[in-house]
C-alpha positions in Angstrom: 111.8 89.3 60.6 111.6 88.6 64.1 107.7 88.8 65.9 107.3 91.5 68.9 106.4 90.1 72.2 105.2 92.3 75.2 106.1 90.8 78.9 104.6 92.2 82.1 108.2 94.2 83.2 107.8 91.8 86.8 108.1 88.8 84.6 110.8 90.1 82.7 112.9 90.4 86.3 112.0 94.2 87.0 110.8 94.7 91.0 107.9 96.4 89.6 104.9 94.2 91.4 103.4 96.5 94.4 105.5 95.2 96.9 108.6 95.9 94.9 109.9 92.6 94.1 109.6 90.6 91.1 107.7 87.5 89.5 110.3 86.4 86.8 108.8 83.5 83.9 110.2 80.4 83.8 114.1 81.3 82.7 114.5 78.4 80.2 111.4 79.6 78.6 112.4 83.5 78.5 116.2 82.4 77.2 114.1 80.3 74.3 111.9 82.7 73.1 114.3 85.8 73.8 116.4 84.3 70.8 113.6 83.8 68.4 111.5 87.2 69.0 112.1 90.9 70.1 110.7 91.2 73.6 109.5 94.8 74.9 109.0 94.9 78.5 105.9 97.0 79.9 104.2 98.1 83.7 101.1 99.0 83.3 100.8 100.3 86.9 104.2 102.3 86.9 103.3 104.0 83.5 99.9 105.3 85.1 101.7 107.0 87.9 101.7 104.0 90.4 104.8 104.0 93.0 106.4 100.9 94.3 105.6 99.6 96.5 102.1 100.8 96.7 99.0 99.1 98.4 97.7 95.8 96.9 94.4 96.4 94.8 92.4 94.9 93.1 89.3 95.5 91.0 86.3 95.7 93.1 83.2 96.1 91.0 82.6 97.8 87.2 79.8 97.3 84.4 79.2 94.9 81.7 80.0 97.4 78.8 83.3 98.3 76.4 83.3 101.7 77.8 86.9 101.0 80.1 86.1 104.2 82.1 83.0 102.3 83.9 84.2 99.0 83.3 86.3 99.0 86.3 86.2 100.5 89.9 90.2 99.6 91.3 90.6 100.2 95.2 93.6 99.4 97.2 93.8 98.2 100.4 93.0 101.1 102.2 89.6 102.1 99.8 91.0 104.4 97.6 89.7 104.2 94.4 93.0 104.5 91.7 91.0 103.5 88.6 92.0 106.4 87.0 95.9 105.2 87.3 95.0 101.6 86.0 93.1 103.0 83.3 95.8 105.8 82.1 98.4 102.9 82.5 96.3 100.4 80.5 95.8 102.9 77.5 99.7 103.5 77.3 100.3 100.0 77.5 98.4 100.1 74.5 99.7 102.9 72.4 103.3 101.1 73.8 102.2 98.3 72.2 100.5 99.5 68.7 104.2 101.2 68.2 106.3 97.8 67.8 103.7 96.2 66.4 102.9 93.6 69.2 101.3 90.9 68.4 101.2 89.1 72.0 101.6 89.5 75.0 102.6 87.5 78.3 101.3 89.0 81.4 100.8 88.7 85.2 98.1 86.4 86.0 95.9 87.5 88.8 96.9 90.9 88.4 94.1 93.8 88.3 95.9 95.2 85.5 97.3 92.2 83.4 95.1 89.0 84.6 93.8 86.9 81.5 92.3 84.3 83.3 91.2 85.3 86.4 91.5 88.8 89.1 91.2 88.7 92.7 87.5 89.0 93.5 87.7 92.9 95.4 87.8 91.3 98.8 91.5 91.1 99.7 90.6 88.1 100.7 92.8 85.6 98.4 89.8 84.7 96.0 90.1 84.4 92.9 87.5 84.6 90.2 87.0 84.5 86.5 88.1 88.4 85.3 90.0 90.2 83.0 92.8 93.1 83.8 92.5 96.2 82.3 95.4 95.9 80.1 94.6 92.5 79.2 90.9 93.3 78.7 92.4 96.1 76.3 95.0 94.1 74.3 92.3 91.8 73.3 89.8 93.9 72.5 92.4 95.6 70.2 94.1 91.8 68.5 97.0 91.1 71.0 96.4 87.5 72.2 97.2 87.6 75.7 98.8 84.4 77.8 99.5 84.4 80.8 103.0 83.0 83.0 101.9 79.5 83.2 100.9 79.2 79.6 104.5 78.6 78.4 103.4 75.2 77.0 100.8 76.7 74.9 103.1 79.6 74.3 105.8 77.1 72.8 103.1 75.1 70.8 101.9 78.0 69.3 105.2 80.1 68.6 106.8 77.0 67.7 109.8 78.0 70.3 
């Protein structure tokens, strides 16, 4: 039986980023694993009621606790604060996820909702910092190891693609 894998739906080729274009995985990569395990496909951002294109955002402040509602404050550009959407679109990425049974996830690095590594710093400056999405914070907390695009080596090693 083949493992379920969930990619961000701009890796997977779909203009879903906020300016409407795409930020497809390596191809060689996708075409390997895409014969050895089901991939689902998943926005976070469209599924909580985000258009495209839509401002850039990007998480500006939250608290130190596991309560996601005052985890994270997300403005876009302009100051509006659209945590609510991140938030909604994190927990159906979620319950998308629990369905088939995922069991990991590639997702957008840098992104306020799917950055594993890092998240833009609130300034809309460029910087980066340490951070967590709110999708990836979720998957984690709920056993879906999370990678992000550039971990395809790591990926491979451990998928034994």
């Amino acid at each position: 039986m083949k493992i379920n894998i969930l990619i961000s739906a701009c890796l997977a080729g779909k203009l879903t980023r906020y300016d409407g274009k795409a930020n497809k995985i390596d191809n060689d990569f996708f075409k390997k694993i895409s014969v050895k395990y089901n991939i689902f496909s998943f926005c976070p951002e469209i599924a909580g009621g985000l258009g495209i294109p839509r401002s850039p955002c990007e998480i500006v402040k939250g608290l130190d606790t596991d309560n996601i509602y005052k985890r994270y404050i997300i403005k876009d550009k302009n100051n509006n604060d659209i945590s609510d959407f991140f938030i909604k679109g994190a927990l159906l990425s979620l319950e998308y996820a629990k369905k088939r049974n995922i069991k990991f996830a590639i997702l957008k690095e840098g992104s306020p909702s799917c950055g594993v590594s890092y998240i833009y710093d609130g300034s809309f400056s460029g910087r980066k910092i340490k951070g967590k999405g709110v999708t990836a914070y979720l998957f984690e907390k709920n056993g879906i190891l999370c990678f992000n695009e550039k971990d395809c080596e790591k990926i491979e090693s451990l998928l034994q693609v």
